[in-house]
Residue frames as qw, qx, qy, qz and C-alpha x, y, z in Angstrom:
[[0.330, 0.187, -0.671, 0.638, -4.93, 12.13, -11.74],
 [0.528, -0.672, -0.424, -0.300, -7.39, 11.90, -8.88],
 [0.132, -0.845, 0.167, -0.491, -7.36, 14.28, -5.96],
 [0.376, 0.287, -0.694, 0.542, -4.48, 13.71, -3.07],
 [0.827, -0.285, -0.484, 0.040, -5.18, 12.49, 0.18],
 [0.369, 0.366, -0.472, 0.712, -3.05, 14.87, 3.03],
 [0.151, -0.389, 0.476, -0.774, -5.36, 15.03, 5.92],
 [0.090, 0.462, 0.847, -0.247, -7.95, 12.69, 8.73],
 [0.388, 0.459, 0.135, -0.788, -10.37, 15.73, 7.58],
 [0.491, 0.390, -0.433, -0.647, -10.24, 13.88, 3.76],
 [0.101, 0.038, -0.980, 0.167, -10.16, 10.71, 4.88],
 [0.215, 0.339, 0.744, -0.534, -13.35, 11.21, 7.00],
 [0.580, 0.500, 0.045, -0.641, -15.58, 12.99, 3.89],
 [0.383, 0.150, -0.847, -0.337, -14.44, 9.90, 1.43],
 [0.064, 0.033, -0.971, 0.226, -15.42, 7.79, 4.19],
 [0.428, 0.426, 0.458, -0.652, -19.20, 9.71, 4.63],
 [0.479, 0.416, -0.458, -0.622, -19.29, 9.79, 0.88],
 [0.471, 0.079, -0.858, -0.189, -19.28, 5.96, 0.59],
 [0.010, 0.192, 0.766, -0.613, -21.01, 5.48, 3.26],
 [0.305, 0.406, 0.261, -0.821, -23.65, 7.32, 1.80],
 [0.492, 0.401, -0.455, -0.625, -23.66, 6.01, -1.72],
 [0.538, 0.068, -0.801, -0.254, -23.30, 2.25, -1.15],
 [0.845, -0.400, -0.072, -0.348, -25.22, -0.31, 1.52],
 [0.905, -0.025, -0.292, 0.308, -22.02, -2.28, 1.66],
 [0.387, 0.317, -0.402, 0.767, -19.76, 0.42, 2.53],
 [0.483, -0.539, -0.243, -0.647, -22.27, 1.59, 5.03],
 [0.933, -0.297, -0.189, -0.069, -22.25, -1.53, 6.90],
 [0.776, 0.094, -0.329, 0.530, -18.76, -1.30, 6.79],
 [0.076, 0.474, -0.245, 0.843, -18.13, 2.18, 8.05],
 [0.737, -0.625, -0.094, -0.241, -20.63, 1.31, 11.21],
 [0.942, -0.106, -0.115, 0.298, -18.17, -1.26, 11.95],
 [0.566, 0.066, -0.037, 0.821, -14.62, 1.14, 11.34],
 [0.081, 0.908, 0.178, -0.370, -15.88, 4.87, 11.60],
 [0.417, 0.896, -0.106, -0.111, -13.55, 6.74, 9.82],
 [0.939, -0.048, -0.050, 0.338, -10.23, 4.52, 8.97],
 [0.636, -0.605, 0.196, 0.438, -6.70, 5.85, 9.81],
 [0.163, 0.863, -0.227, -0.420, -4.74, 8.31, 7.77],
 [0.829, -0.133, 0.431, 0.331, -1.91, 5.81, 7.08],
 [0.570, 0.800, -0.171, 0.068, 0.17, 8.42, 4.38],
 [0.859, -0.220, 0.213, 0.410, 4.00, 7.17, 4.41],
 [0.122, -0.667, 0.440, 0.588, 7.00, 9.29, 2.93],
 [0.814, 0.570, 0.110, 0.025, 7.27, 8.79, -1.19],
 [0.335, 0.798, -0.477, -0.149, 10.23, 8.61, -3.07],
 [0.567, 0.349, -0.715, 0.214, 13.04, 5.66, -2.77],
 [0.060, -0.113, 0.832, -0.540, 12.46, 5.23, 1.02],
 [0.728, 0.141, 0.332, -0.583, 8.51, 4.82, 0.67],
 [0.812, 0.348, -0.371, -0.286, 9.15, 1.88, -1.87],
 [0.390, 0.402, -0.781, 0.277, 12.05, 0.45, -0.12],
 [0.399, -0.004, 0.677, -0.619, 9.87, 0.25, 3.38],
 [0.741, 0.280, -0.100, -0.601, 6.76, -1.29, 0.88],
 [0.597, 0.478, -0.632, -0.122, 9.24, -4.06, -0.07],
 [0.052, -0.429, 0.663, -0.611, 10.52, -4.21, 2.92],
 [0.449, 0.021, 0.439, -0.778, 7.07, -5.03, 4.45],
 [0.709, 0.083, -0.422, -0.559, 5.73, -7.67, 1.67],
 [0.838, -0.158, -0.502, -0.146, 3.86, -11.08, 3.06],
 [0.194, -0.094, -0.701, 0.680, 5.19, -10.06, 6.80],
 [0.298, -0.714, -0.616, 0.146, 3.08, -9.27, 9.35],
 [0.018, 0.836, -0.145, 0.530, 3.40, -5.29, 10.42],
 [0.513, -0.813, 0.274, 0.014, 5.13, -6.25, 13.41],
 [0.747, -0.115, 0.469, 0.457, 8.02, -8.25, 11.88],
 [0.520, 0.557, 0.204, 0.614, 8.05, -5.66, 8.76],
 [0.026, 0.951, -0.042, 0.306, 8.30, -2.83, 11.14],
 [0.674, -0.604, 0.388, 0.173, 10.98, -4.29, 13.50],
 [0.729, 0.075, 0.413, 0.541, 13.16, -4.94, 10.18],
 [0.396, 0.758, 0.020, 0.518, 12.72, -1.54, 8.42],
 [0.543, -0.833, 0.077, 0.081, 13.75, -0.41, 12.05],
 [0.721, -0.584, 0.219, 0.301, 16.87, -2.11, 11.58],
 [0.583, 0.389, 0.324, 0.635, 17.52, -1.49, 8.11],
 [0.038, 0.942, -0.090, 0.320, 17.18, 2.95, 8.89],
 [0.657, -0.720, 0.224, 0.018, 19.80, 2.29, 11.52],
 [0.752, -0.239, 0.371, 0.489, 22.22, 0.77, 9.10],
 [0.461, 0.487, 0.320, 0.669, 21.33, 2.43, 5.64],
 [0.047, 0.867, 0.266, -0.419, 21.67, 6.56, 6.85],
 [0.528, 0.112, 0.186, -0.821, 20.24, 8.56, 5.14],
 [0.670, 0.437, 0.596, 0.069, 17.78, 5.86, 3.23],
 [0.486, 0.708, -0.187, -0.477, 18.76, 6.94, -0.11],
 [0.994, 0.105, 0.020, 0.023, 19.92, 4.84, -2.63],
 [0.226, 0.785, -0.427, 0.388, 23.49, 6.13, -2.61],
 [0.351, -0.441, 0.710, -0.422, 23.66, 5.09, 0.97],
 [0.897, -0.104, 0.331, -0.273, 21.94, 1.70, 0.39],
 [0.878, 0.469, -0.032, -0.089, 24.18, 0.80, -2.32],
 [0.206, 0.673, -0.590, 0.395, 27.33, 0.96, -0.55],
 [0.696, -0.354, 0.570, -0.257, 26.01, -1.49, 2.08],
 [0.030, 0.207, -0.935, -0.285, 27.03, -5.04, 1.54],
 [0.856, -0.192, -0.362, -0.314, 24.51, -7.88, 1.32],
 [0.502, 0.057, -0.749, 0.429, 25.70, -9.09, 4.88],
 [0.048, 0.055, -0.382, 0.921, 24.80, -6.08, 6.29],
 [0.520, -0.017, -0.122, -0.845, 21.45, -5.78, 4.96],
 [0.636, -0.185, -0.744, -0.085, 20.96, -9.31, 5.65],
 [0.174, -0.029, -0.619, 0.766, 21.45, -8.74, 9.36],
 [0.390, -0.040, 0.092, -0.915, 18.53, -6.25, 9.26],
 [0.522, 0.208, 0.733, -0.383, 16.45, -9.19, 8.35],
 [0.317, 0.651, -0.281, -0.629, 16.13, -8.99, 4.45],
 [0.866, 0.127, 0.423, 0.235, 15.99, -11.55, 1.95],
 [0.380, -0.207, 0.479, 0.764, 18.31, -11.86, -0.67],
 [0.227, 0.622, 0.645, 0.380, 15.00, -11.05, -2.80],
 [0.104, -0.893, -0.438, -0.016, 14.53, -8.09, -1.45],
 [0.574, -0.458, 0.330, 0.593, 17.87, -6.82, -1.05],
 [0.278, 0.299, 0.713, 0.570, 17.90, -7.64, -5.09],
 [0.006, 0.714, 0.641, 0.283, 14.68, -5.72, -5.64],
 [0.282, -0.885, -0.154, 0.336, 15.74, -2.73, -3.30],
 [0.390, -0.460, 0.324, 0.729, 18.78, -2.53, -5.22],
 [0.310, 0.374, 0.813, 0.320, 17.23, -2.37, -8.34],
 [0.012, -0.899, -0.380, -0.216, 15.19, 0.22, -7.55],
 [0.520, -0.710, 0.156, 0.449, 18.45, 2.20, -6.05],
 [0.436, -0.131, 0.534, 0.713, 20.36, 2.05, -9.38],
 [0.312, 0.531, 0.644, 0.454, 17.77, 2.87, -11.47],
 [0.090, -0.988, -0.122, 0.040, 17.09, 6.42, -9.15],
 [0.788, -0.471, 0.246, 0.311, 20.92, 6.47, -9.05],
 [0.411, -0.122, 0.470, 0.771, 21.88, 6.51, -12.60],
 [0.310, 0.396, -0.135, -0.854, 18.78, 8.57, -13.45],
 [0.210, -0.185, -0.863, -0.421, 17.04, 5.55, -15.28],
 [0.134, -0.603, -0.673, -0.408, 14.51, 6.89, -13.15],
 [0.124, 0.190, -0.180, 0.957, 12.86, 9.81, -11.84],
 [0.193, -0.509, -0.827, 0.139, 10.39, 9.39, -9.10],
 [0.070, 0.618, 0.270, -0.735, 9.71, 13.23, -8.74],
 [0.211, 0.013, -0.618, -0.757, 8.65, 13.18, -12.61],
 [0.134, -0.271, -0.953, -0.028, 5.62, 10.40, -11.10],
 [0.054, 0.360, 0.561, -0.744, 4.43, 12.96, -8.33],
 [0.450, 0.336, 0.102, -0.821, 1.66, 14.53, -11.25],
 [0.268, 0.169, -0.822, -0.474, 1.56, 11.35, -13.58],
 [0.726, -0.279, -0.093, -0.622, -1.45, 9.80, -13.96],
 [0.721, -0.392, 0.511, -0.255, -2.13, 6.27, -11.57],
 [0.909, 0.377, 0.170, 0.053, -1.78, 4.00, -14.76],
 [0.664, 0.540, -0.372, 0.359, 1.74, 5.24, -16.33],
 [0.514, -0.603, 0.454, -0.407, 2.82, 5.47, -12.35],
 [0.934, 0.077, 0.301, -0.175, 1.93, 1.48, -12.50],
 [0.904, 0.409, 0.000, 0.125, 3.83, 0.73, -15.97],
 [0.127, 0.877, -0.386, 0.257, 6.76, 2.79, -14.51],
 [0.609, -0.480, 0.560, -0.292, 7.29, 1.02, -11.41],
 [0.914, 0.110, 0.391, 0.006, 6.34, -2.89, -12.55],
 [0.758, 0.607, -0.227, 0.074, 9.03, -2.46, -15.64],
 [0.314, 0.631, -0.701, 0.108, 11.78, -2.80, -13.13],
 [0.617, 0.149, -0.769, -0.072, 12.82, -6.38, -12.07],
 [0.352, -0.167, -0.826, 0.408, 10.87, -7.52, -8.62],
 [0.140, 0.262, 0.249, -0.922, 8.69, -4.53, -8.47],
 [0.055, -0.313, -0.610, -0.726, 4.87, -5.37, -9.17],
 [0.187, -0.534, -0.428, -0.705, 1.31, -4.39, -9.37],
 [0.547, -0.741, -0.384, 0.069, 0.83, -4.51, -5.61],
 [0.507, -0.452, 0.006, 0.734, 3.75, -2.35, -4.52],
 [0.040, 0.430, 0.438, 0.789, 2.93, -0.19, -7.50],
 [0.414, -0.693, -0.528, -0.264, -0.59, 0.01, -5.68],
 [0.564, -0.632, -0.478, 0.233, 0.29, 0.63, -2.39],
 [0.324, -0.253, 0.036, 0.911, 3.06, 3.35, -3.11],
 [0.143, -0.469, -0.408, -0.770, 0.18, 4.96, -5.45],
 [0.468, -0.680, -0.501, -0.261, -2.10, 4.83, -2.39],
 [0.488, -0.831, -0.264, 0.040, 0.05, 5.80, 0.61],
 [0.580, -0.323, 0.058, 0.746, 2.90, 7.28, -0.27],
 [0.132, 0.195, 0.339, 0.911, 1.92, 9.40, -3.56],
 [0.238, 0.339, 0.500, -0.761, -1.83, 10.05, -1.23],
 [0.219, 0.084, -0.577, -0.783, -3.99, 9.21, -4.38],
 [0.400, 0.010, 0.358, -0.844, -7.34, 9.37, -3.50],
 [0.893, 0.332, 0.093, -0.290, -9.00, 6.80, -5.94],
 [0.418, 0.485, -0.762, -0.099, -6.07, 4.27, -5.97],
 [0.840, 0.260, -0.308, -0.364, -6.82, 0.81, -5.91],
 [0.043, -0.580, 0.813, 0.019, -5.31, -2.40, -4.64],
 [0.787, 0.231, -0.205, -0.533, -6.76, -5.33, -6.49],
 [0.659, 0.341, -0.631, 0.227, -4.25, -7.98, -5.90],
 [0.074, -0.390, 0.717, -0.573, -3.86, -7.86, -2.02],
 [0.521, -0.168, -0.818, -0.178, -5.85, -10.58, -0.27],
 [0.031, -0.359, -0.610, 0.706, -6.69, -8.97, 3.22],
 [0.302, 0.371, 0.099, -0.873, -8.65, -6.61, 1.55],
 [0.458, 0.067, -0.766, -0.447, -10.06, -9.52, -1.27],
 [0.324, -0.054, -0.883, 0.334, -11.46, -10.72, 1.89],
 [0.077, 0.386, 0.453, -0.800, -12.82, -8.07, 3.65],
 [0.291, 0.019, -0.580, -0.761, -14.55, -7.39, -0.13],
 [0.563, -0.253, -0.769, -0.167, -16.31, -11.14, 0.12],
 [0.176, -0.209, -0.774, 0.571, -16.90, -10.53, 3.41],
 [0.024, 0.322, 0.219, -0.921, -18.95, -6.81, 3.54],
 [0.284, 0.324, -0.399, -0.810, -20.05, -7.26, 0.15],
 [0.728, 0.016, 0.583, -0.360, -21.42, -10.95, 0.48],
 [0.466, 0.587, -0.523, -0.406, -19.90, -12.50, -2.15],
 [0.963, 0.203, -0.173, -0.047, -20.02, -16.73, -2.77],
 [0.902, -0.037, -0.008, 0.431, -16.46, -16.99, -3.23],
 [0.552, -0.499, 0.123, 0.657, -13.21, -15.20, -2.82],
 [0.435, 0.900, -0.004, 0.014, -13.18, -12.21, -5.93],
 [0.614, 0.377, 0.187, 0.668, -10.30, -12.37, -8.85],
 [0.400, -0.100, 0.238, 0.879, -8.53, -9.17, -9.90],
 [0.040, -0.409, -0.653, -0.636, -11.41, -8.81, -12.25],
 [0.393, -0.638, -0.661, -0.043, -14.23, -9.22, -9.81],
 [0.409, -0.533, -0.233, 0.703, -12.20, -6.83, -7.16],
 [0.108, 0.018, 0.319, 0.941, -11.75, -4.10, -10.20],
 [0.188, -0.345, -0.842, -0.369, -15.42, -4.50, -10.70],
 [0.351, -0.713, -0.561, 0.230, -16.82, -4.13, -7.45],
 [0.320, -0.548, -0.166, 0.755, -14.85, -1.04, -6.53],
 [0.054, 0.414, 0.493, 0.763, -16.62, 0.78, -9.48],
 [0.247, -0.830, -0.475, -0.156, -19.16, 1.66, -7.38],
 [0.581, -0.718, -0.254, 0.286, -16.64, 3.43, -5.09],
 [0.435, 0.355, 0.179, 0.808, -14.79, 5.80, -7.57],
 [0.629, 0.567, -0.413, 0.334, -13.18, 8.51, -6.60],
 [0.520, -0.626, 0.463, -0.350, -12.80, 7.46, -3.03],
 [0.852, 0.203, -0.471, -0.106, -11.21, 3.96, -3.83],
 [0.574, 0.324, -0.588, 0.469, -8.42, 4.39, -1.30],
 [0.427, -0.294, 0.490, -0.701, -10.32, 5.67, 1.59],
 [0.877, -0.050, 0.012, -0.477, -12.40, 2.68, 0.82],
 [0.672, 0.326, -0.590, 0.307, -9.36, 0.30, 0.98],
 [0.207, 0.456, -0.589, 0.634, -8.63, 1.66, 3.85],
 [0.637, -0.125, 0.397, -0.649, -12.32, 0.71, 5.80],
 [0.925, 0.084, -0.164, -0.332, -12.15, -2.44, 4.53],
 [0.566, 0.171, -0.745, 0.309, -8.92, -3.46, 5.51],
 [0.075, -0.422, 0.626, -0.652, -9.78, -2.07, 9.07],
 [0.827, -0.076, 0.020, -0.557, -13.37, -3.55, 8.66],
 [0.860, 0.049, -0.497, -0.106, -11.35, -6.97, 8.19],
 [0.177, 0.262, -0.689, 0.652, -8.69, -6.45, 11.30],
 [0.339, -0.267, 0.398, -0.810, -11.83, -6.01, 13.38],
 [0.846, 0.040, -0.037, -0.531, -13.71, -8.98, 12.28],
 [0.670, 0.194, -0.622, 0.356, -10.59, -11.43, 12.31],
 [0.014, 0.217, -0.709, 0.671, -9.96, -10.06, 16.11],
 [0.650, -0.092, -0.036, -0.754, -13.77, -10.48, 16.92],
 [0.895, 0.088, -0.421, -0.121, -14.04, -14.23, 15.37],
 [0.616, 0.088, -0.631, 0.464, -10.41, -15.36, 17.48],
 [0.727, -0.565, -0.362, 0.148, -11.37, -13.17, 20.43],
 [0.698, -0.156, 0.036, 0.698, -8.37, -10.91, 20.26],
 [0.123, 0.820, 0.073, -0.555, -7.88, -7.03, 20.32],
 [0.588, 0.767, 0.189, 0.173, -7.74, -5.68, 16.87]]
């Protein structure tokens, strides 16, 4: 289990730490100083907002989990599983997600699972926990490992902003695999997730740059 993530104070020594060890992250940290805390509530609402939030933008996933705390109170799954699918459509939900929220509601629900068992498990049986139920994978795995459970050296290998910002910082040919992405971030053990984090800002800042627009 690698060490937790709870303050801008840890955030900022990952961020000197890479910064120090590699040339690439270096370059990057000029660019981002120290990147934003960004830690998010864990349990059944930090997954459900994760879902919530896939392949939107962060203004269109935060203006829907808006409307989805406003209908489901509290966020637990109890309370989500008594809404209809009308309701939760309203908020702005697909039916996939809906499907995939409930899913992960029944399973905390009837005790098939027990996210406060995860909170000391290592990042890997976390992972095989999560992906085994039906709409829930390795990126939403990731990200709840990285900002909801604060795990300092977690990993998101699969997202594509940050597969970018990689090839970008790192000068890479072409667009790094899974593989390649696992690879590179060897050098950047056990600060993986602070590094995530300066590379996604390192890419917000270089997308707004190129178009001309504030970050």
């Amino acid at each position: 289990m690698s060490r937790i993530i709870e303050s801008e104070a840890d955030i900022a020594e990952g961020a000197k730490a890479l910064a120090r060890a590699c040339k690439h992250m270096a370059g990057v940290y000029e660019v981002t100083g120290p990147p934003p805390l960004r830690r998010r509530p864990d349990g059944f609402e930090g997954i459900a907002r994760i879902i919530t939030g896939q392949q939107l933008s962060i203004a269109s996933a935060g203006a829907i989990w808006g409307r989805l705390e406003k209908t489901v109170r509290p966020m637990d799954p109890d309370s989500y599983l008594r809404k209809r699918h009308a309701s939760l459509r309203k908020c702005g939900l697909s039916a996939g997600k809906i499907a995939t929220i409930g899913t992960l509601a029944t399973a905390i629900y009837s005790g098939a699972l027990d996210l406060g068992a995860l909170d000391n498990a290592d990042e890997e049986r976390i992972r095989e926990t999560l992906t085994a139920l039906k709409g829930i994978g390795p990126w939403t795995a990731d990200i709840y490992i990285m900002f909801c459970l604060g795990r300092a050296d977690a990993w998101a290998p699969g997202d594509l902003a940050l597969k970018y910002a990689v090839q970008d910082a790192c000068a890479l040919k072409s667009l790094p695999d899974e593989a390649a992405m696992v690879a590179v971030a060897q050098a950047w053990r056990p600060w993986r997730s602070v590094a995530a984090r300066m590379l996604w800002a390192y890419y917000a800042l270089r997308r707004a740059a190129a178009s001309g627009a504030p970050a």
